[in-house]
N, C-alpha and C positions, 0 to 999 in steps of 0.2 A: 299941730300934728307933727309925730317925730319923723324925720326922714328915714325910709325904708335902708337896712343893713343886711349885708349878709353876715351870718355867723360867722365869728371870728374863726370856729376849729373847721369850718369848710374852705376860708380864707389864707387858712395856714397849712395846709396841704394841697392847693391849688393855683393858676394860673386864669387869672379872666383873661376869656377871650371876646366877647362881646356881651351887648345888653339888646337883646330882640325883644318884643312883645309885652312888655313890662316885666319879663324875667333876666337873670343874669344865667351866661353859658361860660362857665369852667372847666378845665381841662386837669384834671387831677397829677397828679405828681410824680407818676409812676408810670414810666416807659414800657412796661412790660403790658400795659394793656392801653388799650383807646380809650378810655374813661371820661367820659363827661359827665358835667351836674347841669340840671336846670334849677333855680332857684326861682321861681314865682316871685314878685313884689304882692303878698297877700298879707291879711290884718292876721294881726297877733289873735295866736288861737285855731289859726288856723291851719291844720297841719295835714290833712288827707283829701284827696281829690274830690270825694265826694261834700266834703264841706264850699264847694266852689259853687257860685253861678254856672248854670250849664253854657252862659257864654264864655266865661270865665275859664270855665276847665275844656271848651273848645279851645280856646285860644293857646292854652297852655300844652293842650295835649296834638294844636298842630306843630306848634315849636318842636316839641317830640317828634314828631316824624320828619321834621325836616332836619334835625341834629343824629336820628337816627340815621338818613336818608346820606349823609355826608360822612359819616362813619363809617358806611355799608363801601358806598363808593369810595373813599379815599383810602381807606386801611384794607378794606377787601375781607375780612374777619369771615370764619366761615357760622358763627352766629352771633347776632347779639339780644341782650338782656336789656330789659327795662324795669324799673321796679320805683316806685318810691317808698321808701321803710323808714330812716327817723326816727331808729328806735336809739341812738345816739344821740345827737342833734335832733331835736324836735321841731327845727324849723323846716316847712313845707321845701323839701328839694327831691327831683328824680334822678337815677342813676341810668346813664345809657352808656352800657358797655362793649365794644367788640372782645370777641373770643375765641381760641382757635385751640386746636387740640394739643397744641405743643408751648398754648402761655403753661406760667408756672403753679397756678391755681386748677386747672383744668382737671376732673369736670366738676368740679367743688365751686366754692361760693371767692368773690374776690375780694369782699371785705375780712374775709377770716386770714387771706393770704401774708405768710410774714415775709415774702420776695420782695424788695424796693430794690427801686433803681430808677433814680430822678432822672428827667432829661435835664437836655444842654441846651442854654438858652437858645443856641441856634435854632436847634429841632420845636422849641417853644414858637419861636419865630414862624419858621416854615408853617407849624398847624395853623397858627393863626391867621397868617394871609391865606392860606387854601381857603379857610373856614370863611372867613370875611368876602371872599371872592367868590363861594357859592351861595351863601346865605343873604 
C-alpha cells in the first residue's frame, strides 16, 4: 500500500500545522484571510464527502468544527465559510475560511481572489502553537 500524500499544488501554497484524526490541517499562504484545509487521509477516488463511511465523514466532519471552532475564536472573523469543492485538485480537502467585510475578496469567493500576501514565519509560528494548544 502506497503511503498517503498530500498533493503537491495544496503543499505549495501552504503550511502544515498538524495531522488530527487521519487528516492533515493547513494553513494557506495568504495572510489576508484565516484559511485553512483539511485534507482526509482517504483511498484514491475518493473525492466528496458523501463517498465516506458515515463513521468516516463523522470523524472528518468533527475535525471541521473543531478547526472551525478555533478560527471563529482566534481570528474573531465576522463569518466563516466551509466548503469542499476540488474542482482544481481533485484530491478530497475542505476549505474553512474566516471573512470579514473589509478582507479583500469580500463579499465574492477567495479562491478567485488575485490579493496575496504571505505571512512571516513568525506569524506561521504563532498560528501554529495557538492551533496545537487548542486542538
Amino acid at each position: 500500500m502506497t503511503p498517503f500524500e498530500v498533493h503537491p499544488r495544496l503543499l505549495k501554497s501552504s503550511f502544515e500545522l498538524a495531522q488530527r484524526k487521519s487528516c492533515h490541517v493547513l494553513l494557506k499562504d495568504n495572510s489576508h484571510f484565516p484559511w485553512f484545509l483539511i485534507v482526509p487521509e482517504v483511498a484514491n477516488g475518493e473525492e466528496d464527502l458523501h463517498q465516506l463511511t458515515e463513521e468516516r465523514a463523522a470523524e472528518v466532519m468533527s475535525l471541521v468544527r473543531e478547526v472551525s471552532q478555533f478560527v471563529s475564536e482566534y481570528f474573531q472573523p465576522e463569518k466563516l465559510n466551509v466548503a469542499c469543492i476540488g474542482n482544481q485538485v481533485r484530491q478530497m480537502h475542505l476549505h474553512v475560511v474566516g471573512r470579514t467585510p473589509h478582507d479583500p475578496a469580500w463579499p465574492g469567493v477567495v479562491w478567485s481572489c488575485d490579493a496575496k500576501q504571505p505571512y512571516t514565519s513568525e506569524r506561521v509560528s504563532e498560528i501554529r502553537s495557538a492551533f496545537l494548544e487548542r486542538l
